[in-house]
C-alpha positions, 0 to 999 in steps of 0.5 A: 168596368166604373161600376164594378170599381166602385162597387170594389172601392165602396166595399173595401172602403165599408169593411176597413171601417168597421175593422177599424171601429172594432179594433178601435173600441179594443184598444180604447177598452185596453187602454183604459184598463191598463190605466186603471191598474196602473193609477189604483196600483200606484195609490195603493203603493203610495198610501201603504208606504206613506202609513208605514213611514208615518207609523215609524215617525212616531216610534221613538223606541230602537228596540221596537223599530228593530222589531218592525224592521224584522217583522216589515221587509224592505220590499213589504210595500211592494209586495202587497201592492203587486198581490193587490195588483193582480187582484185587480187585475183578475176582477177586470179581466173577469168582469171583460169576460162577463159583459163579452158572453153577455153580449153575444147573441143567444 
């Protein structure tokens, strides 16, 4: 009866470890992801907003930044930044879907 306690324990103890280092490695990969999405969205928002605020700075005419202002929504920056978001986001997923079929046995 020891025997077959250990042998129970010592497996049970073998399987939660490797469910929890492949669980693990996903969480890790999709936190990495996520991290990178968010910090290349964020610069790419921040450097669109900064040129557009630094081209308007040196508009002195009304009438042009009454154009701009027309032709540039108020929600341009973030527009762009979310299509660009997106962008990324599907080459990430697409490249995850590349190294996972190739990682499979053939």
């Amino acid at each position: 009866m020891p025997f077959l306690a250990q042998f129970l324990t010592a497996l049970f103890s073998n399987l939660l470890v490797w469910l929890s280092s492949r669980v693990t490695k996903q969480i890790g990969m999709t936190i990495f992801a996520i991290t990178v999405i968010t910090s290349l969205s964020l610069a790419l928002y921040l450097s669109i907003k900064g040129l557009v605020a630094g081209l308007v700075m040196f508009i002195t005419n009304e009438w042009i930044l009454m154009g701009m202002g027309i032709l540039w929504p108020s929600n341009a920056e973030a527009c762009i930044s979310a299509i660009f978001t997106a962008e990324l986001a599907v080459y990430i997923f697409r490249h995850k879907k590349a190294v996972y079929w190739a990682s499979l046995p053939k």
